[in-house]
N, C-alpha and C positions, 0 to 999 in steps of 0.2 A: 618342098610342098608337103602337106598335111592333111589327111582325112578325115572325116569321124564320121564310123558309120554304127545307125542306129538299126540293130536287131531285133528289137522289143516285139513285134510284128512278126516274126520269124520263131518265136518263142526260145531264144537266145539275149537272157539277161547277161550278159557275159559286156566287160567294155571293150572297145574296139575304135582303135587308134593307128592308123597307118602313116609311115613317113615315107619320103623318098629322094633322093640325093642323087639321081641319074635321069629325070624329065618324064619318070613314070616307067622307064625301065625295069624295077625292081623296088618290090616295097618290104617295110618292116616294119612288125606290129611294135609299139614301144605303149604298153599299159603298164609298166611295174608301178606300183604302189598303189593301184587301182583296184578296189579286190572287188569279186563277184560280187551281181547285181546293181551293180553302179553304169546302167546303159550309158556312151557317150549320146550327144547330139550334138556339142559344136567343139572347136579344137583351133586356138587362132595366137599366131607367132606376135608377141612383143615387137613392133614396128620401129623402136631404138634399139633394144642387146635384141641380138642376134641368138636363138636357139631358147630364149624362154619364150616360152607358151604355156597358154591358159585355155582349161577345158571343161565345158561345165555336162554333167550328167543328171538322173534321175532326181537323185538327192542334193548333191552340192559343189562348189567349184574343187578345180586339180590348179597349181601350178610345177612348172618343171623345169629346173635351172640350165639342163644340158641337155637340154636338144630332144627333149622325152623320155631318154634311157630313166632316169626315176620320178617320181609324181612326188607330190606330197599334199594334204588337204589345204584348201584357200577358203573354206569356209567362215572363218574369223563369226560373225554374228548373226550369220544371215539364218535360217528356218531351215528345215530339211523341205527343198521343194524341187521340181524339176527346172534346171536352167537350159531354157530354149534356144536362146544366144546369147553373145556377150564381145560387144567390143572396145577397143583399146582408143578413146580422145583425149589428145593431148597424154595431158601424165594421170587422166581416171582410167579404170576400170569402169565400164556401163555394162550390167547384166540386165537381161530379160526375163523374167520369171513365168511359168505357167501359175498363174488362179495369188501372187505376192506381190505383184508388182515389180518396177524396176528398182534396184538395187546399184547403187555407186559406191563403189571402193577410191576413195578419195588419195587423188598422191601416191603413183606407186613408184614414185623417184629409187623410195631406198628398195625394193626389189630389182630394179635395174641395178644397181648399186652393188646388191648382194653377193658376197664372197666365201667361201668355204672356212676359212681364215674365221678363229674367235676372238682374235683379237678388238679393242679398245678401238672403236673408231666413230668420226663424224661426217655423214654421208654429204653430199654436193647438195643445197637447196634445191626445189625447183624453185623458178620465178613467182616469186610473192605478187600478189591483185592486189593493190589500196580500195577494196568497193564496200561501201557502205549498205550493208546487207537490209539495217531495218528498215521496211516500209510500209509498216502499219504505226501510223501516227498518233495514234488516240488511244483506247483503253486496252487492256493486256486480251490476252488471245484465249478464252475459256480453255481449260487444262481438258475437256473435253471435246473440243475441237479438232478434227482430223486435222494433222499437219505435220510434216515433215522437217527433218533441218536443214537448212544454207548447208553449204562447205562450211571448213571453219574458220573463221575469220580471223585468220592472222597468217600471217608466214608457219611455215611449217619447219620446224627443225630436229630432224631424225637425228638419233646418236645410237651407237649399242655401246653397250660395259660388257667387256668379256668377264670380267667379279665384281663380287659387289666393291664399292669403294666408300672410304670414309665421305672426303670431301668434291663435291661435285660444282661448278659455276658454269654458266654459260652467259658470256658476255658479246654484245649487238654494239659493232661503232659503225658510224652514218661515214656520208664519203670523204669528208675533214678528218676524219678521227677521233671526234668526239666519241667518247662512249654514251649510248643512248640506252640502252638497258641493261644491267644484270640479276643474275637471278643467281640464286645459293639452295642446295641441298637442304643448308639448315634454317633457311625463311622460316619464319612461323607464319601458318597459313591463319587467315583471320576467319573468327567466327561468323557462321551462321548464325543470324537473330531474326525475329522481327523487327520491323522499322514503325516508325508514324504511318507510311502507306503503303510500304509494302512487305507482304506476307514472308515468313524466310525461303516457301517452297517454290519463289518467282524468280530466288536468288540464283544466278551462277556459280557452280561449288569452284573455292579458289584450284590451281593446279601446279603442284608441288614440282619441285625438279628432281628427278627420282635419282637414288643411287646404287639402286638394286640391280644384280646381272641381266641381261638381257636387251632387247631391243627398246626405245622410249621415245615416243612423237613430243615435242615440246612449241607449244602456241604462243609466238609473241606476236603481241597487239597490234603491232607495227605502230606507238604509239613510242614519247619519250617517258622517262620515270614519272610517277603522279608524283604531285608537290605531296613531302614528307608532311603529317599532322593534319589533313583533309579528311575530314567523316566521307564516308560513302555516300554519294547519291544514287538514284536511278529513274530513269526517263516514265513516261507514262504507260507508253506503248512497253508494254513483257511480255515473255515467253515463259512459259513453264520451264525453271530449274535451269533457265537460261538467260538469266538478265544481265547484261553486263554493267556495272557499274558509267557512270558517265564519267568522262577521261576528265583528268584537271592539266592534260598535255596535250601540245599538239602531235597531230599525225605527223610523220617520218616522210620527210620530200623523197619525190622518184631518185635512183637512181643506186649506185653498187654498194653495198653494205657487207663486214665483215663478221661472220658470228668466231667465235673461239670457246672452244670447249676447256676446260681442263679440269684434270680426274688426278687427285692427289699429288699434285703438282706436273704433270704432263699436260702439255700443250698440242690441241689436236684444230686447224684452223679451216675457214673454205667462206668461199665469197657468194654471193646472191644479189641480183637484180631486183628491185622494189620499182614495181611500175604502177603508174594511174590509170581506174579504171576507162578501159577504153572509151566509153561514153559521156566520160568527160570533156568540156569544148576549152575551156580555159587550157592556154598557153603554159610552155613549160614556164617563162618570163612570170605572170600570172599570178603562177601558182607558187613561184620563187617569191616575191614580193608576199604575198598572204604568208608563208611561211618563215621569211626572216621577221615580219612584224609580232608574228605571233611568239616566234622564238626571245624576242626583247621582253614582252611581257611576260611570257613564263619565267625567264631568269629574273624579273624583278620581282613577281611573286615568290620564287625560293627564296630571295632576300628576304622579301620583308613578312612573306606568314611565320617563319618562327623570331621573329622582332614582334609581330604583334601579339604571338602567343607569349612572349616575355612583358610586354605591355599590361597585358592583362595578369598577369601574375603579380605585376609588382605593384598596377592600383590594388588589385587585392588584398596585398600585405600592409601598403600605405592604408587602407581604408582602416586595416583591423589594428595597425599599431597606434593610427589619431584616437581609439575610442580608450585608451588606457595611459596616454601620453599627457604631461603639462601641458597646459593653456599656451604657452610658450611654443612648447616642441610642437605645439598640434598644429599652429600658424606658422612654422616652418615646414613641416608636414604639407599643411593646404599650397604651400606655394609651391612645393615640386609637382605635388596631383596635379595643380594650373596648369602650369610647363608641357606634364606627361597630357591631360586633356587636351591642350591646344595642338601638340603633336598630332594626335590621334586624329582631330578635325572634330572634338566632339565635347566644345569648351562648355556647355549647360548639363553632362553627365551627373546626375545623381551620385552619392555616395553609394558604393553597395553594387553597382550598377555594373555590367561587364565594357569591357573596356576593346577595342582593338583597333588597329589603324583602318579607316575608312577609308583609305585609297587602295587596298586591298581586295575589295569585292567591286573597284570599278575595274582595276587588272583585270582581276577573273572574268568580268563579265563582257572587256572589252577580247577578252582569248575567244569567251567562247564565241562570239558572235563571228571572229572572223573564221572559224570551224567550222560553223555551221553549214557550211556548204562549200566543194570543191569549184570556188569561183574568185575571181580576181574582186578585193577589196577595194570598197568605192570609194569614192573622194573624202565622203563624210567620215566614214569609216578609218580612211587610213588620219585624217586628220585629229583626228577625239583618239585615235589609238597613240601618237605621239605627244598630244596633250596629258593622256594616262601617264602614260612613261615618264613625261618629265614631270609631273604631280608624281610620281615611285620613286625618283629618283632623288626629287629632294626632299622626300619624307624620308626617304632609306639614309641621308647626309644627314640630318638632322636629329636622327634615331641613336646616329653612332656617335655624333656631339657629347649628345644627352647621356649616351652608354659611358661614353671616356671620361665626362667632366663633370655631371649632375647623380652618379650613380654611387662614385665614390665617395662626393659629398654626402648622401642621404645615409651612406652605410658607418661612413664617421659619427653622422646625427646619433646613428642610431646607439652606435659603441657607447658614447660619451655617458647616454642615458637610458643605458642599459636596458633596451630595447634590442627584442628578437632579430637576429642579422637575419640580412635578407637573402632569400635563396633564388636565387639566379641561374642553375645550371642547368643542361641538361635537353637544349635546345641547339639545332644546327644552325648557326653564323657565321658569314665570314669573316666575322674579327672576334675578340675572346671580350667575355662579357669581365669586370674584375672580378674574380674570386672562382675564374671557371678555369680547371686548369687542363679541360681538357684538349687537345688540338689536333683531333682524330678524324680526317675527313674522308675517311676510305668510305664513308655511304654520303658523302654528297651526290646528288645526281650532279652536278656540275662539273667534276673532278674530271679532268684528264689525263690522261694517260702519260 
């Protein structure tokens, strides 16, 4: 048992912390690292590890790893204010504050965690919430606005570096073993800009994978990779300097997931539970059906958006080599554009005109609809979504035709009459475009392990 008794009243600023380990037989003050003037008021034992406790005084919170014998400061961000109470739900920390309000210290999994030991290690998740936090629908929230923030919305994954390290990954496979996300040390994080509508300071700053020594929180979406080549969107509803991009993936179905860390070539692993928010009514059944549907569509969108960003490339090259080509070569020229047009679904295209396969943005648009909300897909729904699919399916057979047998022709065209070759590479596909020699698929999101 544990006391914290407050002297302030007594004109004894002095902290004061009693323990006892016999039923109140005998106590012992245990303040080290508390220095004068730091009155206690509350003092309350971690209800998982045994012997940490948390104590909050005048100015700001203590924690204590062994049983009180030493403190050390818990204030991380909070104001110098007095803390009236403070108790331990679930895995927060909830402080009371006199004249600040309350305060949460979110996730204090790697504190329970925490070991004297500086070595290189990746903490046990807690259990990740799939809860969709925004619920302001309509215009962004004036930056003036009092308001606070959600938790953060994603799984949380604690790591410490006992030094710095070159190379840093942290990779997410779902309960097959799919690998669903990773991330790298050396990502290049994308700029801040303005957009057409929205401002850069609405934006969410991206969040790097650090490889610096020390402790490092790291937020995944609980989402799979965005499809490679997708501009950024963002919804209507924003937060100041907190907008998240809108996902071009679906969310990550309930259930065990493994993250793995490794730090210049060491493998450090640990598993987590991915549950649905409780408030949701839809069936695990459900929500397995919305999500293997959705999973068909995103894999044909990998296919086919960097097919139609090659699409558009290569009318592009076809448009500017017809306007310097023979009369001849030009009407051999118009009849592969026919071909690549009628492909596309977009046989009345203008010369000039951008080009991409149009079964593409029904994918997208049949993903997002079955996202939009954690509920079993309706009849209509699931039936236009396998309509989608097989309209992906045999645009994506007919694309790779065209790649193998109409590609090689056009670049012969081109050799004979010494016309510009056409540059084709540099695009993720799963078959080699000709003249692409590369065959590197360590950043396909699809890649298995």
């Amino acid at each position: 048992a544990y006391a914290a008794i407050n002297t302030l009243r007594l004109d004894d600023n002095r902290p004061h912390i009693l323990r006892t380990h016999d039923g109140g037989k005998t106590w012992t003050e245990i303040v080290r690292g508390i220095p004068d003037g730091q009155t206690i008021n509350v003092v309350r034992e971690d209800p998982v590890r045994k012997g940490l406790l948390y104590a909050g005084s005048e100015r700001q919170g203590y924690v204590s790893f062994d049983d009180g014998d030493n403190r050390q400061s818990l204030r991380v961000n909070m104001p110098a204010t007095s803390i009236r109470d403070l108790i331990v739900k679930g895995d927060d920390l909830a402080v009371g504050t006199h004249g600040r309000g309350f305060w949460i210290l979110d996730n204090i999994n790697p504190l329970r965690q925490l070991r004297t030991s500086s070595e290189t290690r990746l903490y046990e998740p807690q259990t990740a919430w799939r809860v969709r936090w925004n619920l302001n629908s309509d215009t962004p929230l004036p930056p003036d606005e009092a308001n606070q923030e959600n938790p953060p919305d994603g799984a949380a994954l604690d790591y410490y570096l006992g030094a710095n390290a070159t190379n840093v990954e942290l990779e997410i496979k779902d309960p097959s073993g799919r690998v669903v996300r990773t991330y790298r040390s050396s990502d290049v994080m994308p700029a801040i800009k303005d957009t057409n509508n929205v401002p850069a300071y609405w934006i969410r700053r991206p969040q790097p994978l650090s490889n610096s020594a020390g402790a490092h929180r790291f937020l995944w979406d609980m989402h799979y990779t965005p499809v490679p080549g997708v501009g950024p969107d963002y919804p209507i509803a924003a937060n100041y300097m907190n907008t998240a991009t809108v996902p071009t993936s679906p969310w990550a179905h309930p259930g065990r997931y493994k993250v793995t860390l490794r730090v210049d070539g060491k493998e450090y692993s640990q598993s987590f539970e991915l549950r649905i928010d409780p408030r949701v009514r839809a069936t695990d059944d459900e929500l397995k059906r919305q999500f293997d549907l959705s999973m068909r569509l995103y894999d044909e969108r990998l296919e086919l958006e960097p097919a139609s960003q090659q699409v558009n490339s290569l009318a592009t090259q076809l448009d500017a080599a017809r306007k310097t080509a023979s009369p001849a070569v030009a009407t051999q020229i118009d009849a592969f554009l026919a071909k690549l047009n009628a492909l596309a679904g977009t046989p009345d295209r203008k010369p000039g005109a951008q080009l991409s396969l149009g079964v593409v943005d029904r994918v997208a648009t049949m993903l997002d609809r079955l996202q939009e909300a954690d509920i079993a897909p309706t009849s209509v729904t699931e039936s236009t979504s396998r309509e989608v699919i097989k309209q992906a399916e045999d645009t994506a057979s007919a694309w790779r035709v065209f790649a193998k047998d109409d590609i090689p022709s056009i670049q012969n065209l081109f050799k004979q009459n010494n016309l510009p070759p056409l540059k084709l590479t540099g695009s993720q596909v799963r078959y080699k475009l000709v003249g692409d020699e590369s065959d590197d698929d360590d950043d396909d999101p699809r890649a298995k392990p």
